[in-house]
C-alpha positions in Angstrom: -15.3 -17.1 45.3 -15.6 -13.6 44.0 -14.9 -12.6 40.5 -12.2 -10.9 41.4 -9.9 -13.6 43.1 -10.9 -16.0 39.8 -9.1 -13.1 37.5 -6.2 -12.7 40.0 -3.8 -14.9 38.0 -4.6 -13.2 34.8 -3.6 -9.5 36.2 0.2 -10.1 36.0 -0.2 -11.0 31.8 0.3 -8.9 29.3 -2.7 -9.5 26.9 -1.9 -6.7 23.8 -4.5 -6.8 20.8 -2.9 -6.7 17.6 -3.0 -3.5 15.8 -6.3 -2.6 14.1 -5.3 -2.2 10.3 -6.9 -1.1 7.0 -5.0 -2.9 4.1 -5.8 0.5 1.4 -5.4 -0.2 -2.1 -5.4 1.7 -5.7 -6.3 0.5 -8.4 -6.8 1.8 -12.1 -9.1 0.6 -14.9 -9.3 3.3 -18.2 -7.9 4.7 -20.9 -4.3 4.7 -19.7 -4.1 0.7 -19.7 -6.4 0.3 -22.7 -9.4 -0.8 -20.5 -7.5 -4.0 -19.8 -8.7 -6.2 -16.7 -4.4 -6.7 -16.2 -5.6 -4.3 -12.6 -8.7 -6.5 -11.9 -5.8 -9.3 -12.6 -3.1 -7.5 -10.0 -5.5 -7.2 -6.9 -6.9 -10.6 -7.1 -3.0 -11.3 -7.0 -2.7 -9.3 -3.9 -5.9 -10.5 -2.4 -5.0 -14.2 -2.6 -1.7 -13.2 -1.0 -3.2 -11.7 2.0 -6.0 -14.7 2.4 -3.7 -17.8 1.7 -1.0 -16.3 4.0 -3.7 -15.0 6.8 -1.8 -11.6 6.9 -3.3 -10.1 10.3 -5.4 -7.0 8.5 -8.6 -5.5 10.8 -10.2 -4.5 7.0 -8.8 -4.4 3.1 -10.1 -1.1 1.3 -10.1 -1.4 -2.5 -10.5 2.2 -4.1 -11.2 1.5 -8.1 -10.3 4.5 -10.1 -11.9 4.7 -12.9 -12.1 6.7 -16.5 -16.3 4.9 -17.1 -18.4 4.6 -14.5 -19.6 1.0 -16.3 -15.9 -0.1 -15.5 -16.8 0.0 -12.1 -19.5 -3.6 -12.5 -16.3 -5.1 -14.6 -14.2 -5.0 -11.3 -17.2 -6.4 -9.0 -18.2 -9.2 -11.6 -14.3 -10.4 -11.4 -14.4 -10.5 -8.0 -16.9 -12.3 -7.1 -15.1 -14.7 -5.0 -13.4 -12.2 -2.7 -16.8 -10.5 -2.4 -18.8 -13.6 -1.1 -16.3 -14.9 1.1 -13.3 -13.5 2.4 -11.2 -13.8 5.9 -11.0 -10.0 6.7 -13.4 -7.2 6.1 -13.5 -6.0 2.6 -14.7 -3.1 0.6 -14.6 -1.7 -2.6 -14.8 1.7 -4.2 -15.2 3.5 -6.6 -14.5 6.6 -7.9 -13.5 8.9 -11.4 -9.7 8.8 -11.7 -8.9 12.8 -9.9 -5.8 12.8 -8.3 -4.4 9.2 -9.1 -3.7 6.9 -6.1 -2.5 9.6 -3.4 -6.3 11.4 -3.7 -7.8 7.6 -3.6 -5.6 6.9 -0.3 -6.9 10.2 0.7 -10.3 9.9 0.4 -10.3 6.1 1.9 -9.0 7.5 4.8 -11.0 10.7 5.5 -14.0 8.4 4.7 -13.1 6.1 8.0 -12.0 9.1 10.3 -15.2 10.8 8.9 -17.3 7.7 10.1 -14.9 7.6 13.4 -13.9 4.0 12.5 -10.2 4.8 13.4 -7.4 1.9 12.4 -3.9 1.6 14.2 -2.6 1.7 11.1 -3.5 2.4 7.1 -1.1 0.2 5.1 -1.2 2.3 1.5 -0.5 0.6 -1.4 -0.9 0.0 -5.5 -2.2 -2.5 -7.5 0.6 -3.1 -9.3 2.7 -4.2 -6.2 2.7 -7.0 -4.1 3.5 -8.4 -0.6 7.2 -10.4 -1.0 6.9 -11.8 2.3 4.3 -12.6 5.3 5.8 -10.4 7.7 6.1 -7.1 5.5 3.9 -5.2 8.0 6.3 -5.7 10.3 9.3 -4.7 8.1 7.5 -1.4 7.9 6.4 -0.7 11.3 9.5 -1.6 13.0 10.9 2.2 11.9 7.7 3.5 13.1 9.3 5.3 16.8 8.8 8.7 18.1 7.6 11.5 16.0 7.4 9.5 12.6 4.2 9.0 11.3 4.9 7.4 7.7 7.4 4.6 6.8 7.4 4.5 3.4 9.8 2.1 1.2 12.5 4.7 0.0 12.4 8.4 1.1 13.6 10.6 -1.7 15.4 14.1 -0.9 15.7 14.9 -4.3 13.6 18.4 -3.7 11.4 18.6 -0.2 12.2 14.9 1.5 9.1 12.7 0.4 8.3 9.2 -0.1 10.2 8.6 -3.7 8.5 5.1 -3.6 5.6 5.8 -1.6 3.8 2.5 -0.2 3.9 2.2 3.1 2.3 2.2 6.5 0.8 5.4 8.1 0.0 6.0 12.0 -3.5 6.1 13.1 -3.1 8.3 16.3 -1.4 10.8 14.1 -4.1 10.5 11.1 -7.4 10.8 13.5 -5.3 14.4 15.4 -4.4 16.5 11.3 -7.7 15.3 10.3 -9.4 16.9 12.9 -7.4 19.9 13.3 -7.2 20.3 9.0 -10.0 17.9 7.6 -7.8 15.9 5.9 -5.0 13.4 6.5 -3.1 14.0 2.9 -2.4 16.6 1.2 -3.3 16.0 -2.5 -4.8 17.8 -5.5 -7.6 16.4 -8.0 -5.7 16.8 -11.0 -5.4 14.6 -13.8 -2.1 14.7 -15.1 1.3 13.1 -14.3 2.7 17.0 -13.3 0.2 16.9 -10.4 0.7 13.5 -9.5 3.9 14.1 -9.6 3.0 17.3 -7.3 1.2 15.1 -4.7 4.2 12.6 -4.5 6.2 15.2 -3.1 3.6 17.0 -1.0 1.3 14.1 -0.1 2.3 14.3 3.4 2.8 17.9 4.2 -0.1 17.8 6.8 1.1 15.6 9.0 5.0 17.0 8.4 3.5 21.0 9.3 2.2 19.4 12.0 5.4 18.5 13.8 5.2 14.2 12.4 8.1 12.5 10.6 8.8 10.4 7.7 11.3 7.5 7.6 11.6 4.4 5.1 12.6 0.7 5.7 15.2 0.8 2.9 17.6 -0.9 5.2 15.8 -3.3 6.4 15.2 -4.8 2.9 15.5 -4.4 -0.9 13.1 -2.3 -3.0 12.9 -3.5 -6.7 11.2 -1.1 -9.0 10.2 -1.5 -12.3 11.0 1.6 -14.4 8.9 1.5 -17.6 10.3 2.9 -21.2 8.2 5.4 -23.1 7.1 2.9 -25.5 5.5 1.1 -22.3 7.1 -2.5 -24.1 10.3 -2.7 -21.9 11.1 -1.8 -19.0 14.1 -2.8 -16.1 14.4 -3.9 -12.5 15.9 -1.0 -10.0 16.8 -2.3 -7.3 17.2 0.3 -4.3 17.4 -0.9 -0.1 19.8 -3.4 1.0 20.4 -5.9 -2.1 21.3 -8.7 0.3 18.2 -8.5 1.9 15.1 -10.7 1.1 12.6 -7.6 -0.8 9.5 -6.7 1.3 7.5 -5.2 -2.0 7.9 -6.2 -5.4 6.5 -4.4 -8.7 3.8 -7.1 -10.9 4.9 -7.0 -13.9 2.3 -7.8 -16.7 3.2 -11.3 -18.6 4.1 -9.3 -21.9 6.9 -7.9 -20.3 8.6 -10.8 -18.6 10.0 -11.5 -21.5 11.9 -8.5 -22.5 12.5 -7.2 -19.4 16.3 -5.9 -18.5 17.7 -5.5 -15.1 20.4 -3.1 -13.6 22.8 -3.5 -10.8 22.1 -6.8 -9.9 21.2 -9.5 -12.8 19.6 -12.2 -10.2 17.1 -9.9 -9.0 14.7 -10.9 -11.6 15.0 -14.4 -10.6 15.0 -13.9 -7.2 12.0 -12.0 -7.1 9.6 -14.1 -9.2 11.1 -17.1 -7.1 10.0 -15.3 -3.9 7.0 -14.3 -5.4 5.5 -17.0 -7.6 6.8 -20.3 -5.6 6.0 -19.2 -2.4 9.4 -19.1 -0.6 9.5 -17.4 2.7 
């Protein structure tokens, strides 16, 4: 019998690989958050979350920005654990704090497309936000049709349309074809002030938009708390935007110190409801 007649059966199946993607986070250690390890604190959180729920990731990119250089060794002595044994591919790093998360997302990118290790997918995403449920991938790829490129949580079209809260998931295809026509996926500056990050939140995508792509959000498909912080950085409130009857797909981390001063708008369970999700495991 010839290798051919033993694969017959197998022809008419539709064997599809799952998506190749790279899991990208920011995170911060510096001045701004008093040198704290609370960010060392939030990515362990969002490690754990991706391990204990075996969220389908090809690799999980940490890029540490960073006022020191010597801040760098406290993020790698913290984690320790993830670094000796994890489920996916993991890597970390670092660089000084130019351009605040949008030039870190950048520059992870460019790095792999540079190195032609091309994803499906780069999932973009803070350290001071967190998975709410095991299949938020899918929450944000199901918008992900046609011409868009980028399915943010909440577009914004106060000014050009942009991603007002900015995590999401960003096409591969469309990443490897502006990178190689303009040498870099995003469009972002290295400056070092909240003006220019402001700036890049509006722009950050204006490659892949000049070059004919699209944005969308998920906003309807679930809620989108966000935690608004006060000047004096003690209180702050829960905002919640998407559809409020809907299970969220991101929540903010909140430090412990504010927990317990926090206010909420709009809806006074979503508080409860989100640390419930979050912190008990719920579905």
């Amino acid at each position: 019998m010839t290798l051919s007649t033993l694969l017959r059966p197998f022809r008419s199946l539709d064997f599809q690989m799952p998506p190749r993607i790279n899991y990208i986070i920011c995170m911060f250690i510096g001045k701004r958050r008093n040198r704290s390890i609370a960010s060392v604190e939030m990515v362990q959180m969002q490690l754990d979350y991706l391990q204990d729920n075996n969220i389908p990731l090809t690799k999980v990119t940490v890029v540490c920005n960073l006022d020191e250089a010597e801040h760098y060794q406290i993020i790698l002595g913290n984690m320790k654990k993830f670094i000796n044994d994890y489920y996916t591919e993991l890597e970390f790093i670092p660089r000084l704090n130019q351009g605040f998360s949008y030039r870190a997302w950048s520059e992870a990118i460019n790095r792999e497309l540079e190195s032609n290790n091309d994803y499906d997918y780069y999932f973009l995403i803070e350290d001071d936000c967190l998975p709410a449920r095991k299949d938020f991938i899918d929450v944000f790829l199901e918008p992900m049709k046609g011409k868009v490129c980028y399915v943010c949580q909440r577009l914004s079209v106060s000014g050009p349309k942009h991603a007002g809260m900015s995590s999401g998931i960003l096409c591969g295809k469309a990443s490897r074809k502006v990178y190689d026509k303009m040498g870099s996926v995003l469009r972002t500056t290295a400056g070092l002030t909240y003006a220019s990050a402001q700036h890049d939140q509006r722009y950050f995508l204006e490659n892949l938009i000049d070059m004919g792509y699209e944005l969308t959000d998920c906003s309807h498909l679930a809620s989108m708390p966000f935690y608004e912080k006060f000047s004096d950085e003690k209180v702050g409130r829960i905002i919640e935007y998407g559809d409020p009857d809907l299970p969220p797909v991101l929540i903010p981390i909140i430090r412990k110190e504010y927990w317990n001063v926090i206010t909420t708008t709009v809806y006074d369970e979503i508080w409860e409801r989100i640390t419930k999700t979050t912190y008990e495991g719920a579905e």
